[in-house]
N, CA and C atoms as a LAMMPS dump frame, in Angstrom:
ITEM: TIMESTEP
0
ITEM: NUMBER OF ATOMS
276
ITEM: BOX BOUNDS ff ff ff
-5.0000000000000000e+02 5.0000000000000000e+02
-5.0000000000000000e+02 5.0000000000000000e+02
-5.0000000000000000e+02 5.0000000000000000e+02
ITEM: ATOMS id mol type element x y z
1 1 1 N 112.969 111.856 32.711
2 1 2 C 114.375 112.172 32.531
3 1 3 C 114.813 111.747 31.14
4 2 1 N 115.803 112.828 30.561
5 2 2 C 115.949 112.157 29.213
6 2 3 C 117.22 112.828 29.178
7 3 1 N 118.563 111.99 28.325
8 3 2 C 119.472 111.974 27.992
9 3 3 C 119.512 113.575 27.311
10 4 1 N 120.378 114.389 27.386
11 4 2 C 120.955 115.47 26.755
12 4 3 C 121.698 115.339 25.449
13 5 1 N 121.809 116.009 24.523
14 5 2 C 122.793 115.409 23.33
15 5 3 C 124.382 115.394 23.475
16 6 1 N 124.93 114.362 23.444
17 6 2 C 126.247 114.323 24.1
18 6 3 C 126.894 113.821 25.065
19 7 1 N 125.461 113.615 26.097
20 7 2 C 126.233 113.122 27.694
21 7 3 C 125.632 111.793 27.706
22 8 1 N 127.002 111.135 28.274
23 8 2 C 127.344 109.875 28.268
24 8 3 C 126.065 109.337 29.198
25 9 1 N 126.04 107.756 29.328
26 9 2 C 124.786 107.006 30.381
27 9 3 C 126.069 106.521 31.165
28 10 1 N 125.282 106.633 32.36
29 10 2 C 125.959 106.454 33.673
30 10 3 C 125.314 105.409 34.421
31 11 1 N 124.307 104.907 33.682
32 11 2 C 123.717 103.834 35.064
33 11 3 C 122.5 103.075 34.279
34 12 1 N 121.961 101.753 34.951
35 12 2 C 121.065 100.975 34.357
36 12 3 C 119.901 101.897 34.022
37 13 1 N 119.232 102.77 34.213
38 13 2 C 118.646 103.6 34.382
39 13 3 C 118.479 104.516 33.114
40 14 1 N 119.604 105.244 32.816
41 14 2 C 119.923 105.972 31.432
42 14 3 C 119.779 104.886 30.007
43 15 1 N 120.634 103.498 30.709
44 15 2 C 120.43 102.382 29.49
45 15 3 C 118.924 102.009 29.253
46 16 1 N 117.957 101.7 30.086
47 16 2 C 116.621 101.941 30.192
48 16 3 C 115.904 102.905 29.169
49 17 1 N 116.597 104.306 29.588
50 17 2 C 115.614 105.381 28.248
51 17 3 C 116.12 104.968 26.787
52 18 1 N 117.59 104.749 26.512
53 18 2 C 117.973 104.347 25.477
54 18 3 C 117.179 103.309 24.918
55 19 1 N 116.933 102.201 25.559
56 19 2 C 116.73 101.039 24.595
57 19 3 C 114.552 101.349 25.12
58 20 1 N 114.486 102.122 25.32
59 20 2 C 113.118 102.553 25.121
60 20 3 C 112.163 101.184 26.244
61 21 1 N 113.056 100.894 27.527
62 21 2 C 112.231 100.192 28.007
63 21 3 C 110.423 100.673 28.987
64 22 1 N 110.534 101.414 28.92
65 22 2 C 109.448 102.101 29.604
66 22 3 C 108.012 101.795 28.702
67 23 1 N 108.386 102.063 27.024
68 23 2 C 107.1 101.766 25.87
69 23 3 C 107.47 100.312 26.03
70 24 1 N 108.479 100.129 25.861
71 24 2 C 108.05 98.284 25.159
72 24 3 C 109.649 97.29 26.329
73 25 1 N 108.846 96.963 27.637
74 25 2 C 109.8 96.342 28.103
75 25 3 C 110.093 95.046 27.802
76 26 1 N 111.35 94.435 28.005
77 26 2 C 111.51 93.619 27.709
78 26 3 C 113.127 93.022 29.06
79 27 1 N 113.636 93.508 29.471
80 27 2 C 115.128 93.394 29.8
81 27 3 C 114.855 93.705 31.163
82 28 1 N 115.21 92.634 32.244
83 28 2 C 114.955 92.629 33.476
84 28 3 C 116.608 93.523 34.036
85 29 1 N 115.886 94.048 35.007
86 29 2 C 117.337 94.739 35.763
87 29 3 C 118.891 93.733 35.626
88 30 1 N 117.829 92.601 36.098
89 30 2 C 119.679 91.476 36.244
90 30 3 C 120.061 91.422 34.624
91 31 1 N 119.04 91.18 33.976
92 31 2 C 119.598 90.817 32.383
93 31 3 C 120.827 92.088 31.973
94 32 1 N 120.484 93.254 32.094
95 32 2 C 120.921 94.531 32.138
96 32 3 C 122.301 94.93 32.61
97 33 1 N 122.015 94.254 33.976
98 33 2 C 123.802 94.183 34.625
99 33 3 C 124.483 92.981 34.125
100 34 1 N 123.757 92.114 33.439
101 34 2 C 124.733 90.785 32.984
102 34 3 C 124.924 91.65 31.658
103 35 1 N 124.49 92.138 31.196
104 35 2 C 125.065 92.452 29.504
105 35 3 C 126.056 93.881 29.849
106 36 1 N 125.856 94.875 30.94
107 36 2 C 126.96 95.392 31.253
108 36 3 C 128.224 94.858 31.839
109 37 1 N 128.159 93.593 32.174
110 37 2 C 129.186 93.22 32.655
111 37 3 C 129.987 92.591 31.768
112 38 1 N 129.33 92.017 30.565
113 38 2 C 129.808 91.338 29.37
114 38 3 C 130.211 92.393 28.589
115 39 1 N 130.134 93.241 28.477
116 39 2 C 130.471 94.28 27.655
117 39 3 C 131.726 95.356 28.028
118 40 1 N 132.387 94.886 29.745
119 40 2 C 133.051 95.737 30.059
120 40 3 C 132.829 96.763 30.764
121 41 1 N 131.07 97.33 31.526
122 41 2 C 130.899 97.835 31.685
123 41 3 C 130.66 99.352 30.916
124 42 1 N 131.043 99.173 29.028
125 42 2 C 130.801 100.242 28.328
126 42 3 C 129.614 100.238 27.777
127 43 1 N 129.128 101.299 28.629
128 43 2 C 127.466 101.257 28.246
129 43 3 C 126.629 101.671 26.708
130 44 1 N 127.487 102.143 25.943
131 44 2 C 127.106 102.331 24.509
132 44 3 C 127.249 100.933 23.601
133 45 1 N 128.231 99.815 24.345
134 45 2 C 128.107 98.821 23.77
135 45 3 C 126.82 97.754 24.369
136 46 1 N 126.705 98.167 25.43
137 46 2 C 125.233 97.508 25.984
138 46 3 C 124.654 97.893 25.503
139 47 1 N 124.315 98.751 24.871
140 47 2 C 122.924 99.691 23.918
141 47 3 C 122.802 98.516 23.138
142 48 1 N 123.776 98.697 22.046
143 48 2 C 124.027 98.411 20.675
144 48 3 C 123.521 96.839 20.693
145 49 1 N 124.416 96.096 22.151
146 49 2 C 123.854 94.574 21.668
147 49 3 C 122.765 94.439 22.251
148 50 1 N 122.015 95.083 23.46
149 50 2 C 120.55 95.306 24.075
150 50 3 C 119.609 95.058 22.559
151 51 1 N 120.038 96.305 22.32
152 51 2 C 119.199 97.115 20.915
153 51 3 C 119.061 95.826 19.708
154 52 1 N 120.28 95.125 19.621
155 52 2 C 120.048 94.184 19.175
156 52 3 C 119.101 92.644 18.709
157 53 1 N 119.666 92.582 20.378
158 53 2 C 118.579 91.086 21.322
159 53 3 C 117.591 91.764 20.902
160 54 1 N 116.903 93.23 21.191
161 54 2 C 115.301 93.721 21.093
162 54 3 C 115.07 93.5 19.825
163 55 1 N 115.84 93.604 18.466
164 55 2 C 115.33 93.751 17.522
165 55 3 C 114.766 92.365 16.397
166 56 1 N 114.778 91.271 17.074
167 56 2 C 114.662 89.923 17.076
168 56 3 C 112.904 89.939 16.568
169 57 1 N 112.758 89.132 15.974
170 57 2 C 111.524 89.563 15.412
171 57 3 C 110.047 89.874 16.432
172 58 1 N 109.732 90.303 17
173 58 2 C 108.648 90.761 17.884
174 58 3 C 107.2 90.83 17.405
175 59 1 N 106.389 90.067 15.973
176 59 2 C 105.497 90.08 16.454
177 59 3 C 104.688 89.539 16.979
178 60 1 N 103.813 89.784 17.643
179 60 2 C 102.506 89.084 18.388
180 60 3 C 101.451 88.727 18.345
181 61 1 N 100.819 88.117 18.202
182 61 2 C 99.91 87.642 17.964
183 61 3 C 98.679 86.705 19.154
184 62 1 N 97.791 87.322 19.359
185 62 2 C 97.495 86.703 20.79
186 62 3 C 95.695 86.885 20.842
187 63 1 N 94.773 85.799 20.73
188 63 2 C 93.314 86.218 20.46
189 63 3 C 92.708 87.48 20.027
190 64 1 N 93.608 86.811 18.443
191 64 2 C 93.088 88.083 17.062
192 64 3 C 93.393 89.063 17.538
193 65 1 N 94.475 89.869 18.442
194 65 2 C 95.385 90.853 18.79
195 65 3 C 96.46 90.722 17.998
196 66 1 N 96.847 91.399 17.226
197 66 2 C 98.028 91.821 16.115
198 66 3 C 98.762 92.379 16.714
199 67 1 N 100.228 92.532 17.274
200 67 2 C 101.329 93.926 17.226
201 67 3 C 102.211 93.577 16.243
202 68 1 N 101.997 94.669 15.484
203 68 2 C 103.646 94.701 14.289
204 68 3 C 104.593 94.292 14.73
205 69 1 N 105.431 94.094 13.741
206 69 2 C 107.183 93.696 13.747
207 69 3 C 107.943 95.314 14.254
208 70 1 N 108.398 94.916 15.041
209 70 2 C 109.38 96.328 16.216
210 70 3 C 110.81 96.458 15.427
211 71 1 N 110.939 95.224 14.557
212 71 2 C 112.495 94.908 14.849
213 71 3 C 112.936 95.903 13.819
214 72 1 N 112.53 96.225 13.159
215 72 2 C 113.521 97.477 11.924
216 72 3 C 113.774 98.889 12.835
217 73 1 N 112.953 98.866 13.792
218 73 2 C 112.908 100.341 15.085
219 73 3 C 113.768 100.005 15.711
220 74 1 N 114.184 98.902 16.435
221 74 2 C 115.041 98.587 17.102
222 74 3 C 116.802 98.431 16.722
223 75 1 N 116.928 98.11 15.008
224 75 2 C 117.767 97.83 14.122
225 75 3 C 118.041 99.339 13.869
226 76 1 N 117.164 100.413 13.675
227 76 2 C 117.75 101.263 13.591
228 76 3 C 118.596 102.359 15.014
229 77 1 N 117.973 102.048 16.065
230 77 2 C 118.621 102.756 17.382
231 77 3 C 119.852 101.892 17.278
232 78 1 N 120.395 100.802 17.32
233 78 2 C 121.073 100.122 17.084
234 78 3 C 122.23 100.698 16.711
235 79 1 N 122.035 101.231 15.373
236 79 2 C 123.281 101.836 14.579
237 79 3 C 123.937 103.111 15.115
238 80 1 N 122.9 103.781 16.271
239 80 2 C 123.592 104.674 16.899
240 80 3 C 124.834 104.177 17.893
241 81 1 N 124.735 102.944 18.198
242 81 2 C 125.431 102.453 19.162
243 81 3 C 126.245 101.957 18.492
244 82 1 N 126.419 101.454 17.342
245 82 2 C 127.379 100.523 16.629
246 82 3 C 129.033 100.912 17.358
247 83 1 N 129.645 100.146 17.353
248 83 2 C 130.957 100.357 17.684
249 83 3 C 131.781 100.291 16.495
250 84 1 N 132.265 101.515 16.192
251 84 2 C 133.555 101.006 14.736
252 84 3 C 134.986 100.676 15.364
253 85 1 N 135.009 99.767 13.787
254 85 2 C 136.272 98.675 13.907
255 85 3 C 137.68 100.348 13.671
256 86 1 N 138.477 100.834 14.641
257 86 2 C 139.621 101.826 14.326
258 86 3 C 140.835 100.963 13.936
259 87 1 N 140.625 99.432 14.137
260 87 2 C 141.962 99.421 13.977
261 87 3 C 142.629 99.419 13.285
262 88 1 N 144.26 99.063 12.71
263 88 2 C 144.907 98.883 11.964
264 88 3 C 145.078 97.322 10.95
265 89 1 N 144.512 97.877 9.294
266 89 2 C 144.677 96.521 8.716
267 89 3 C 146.2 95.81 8.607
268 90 1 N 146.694 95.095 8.757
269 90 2 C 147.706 94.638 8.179
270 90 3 C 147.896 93.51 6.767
271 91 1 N 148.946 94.502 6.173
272 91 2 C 149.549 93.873 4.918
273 91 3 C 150.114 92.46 5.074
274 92 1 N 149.687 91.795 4.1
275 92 2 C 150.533 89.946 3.691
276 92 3 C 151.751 90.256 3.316
């Protein structure tokens, strides 16, 4: 299943394909509903700080097993989620 261009995520599930947990898990179901719940339940801002936490430096290293650094991949899905600041500046 994969997101359409345009339509919103509706469930832990959709947030899952977004933050690409299927290749590289990391985010347990409960972690998932605690950061939707911190967020308001707006799931593009769970991306963004998900996407975040993931992009923390990741590499590994484990009996002369190498995995690269993830985190510039992760930094960039990220920016799809970014939330911009609309509001109003005010004058001194």
């Amino acid at each position: 299943m994969q997101l359409e261009v345009g339509e919103k995520m509706q469930s832990i599930e959709d947030l899952k394909i977004i933050l690409r947990e299927k290749q590289v898990p990391f985010f347990t179901d409960e972690e998932l509903k605690f950061y939707l719940k911190e967020n308001k339940n707006d799931y593009e801002a769970t991306a963004y700080q998900c996407l975040l936490v993931k992009a923390e430096d990741t590499t590994l290293s484990v009996s002369g097993l190498n995995l690269g650094d993830t985190s510039s991949y992760f930094r960039r899905l990220a920016t799809q989620y970014r939330p911009n600041n609309s509001g109003t500046l005010r004058g001194g």
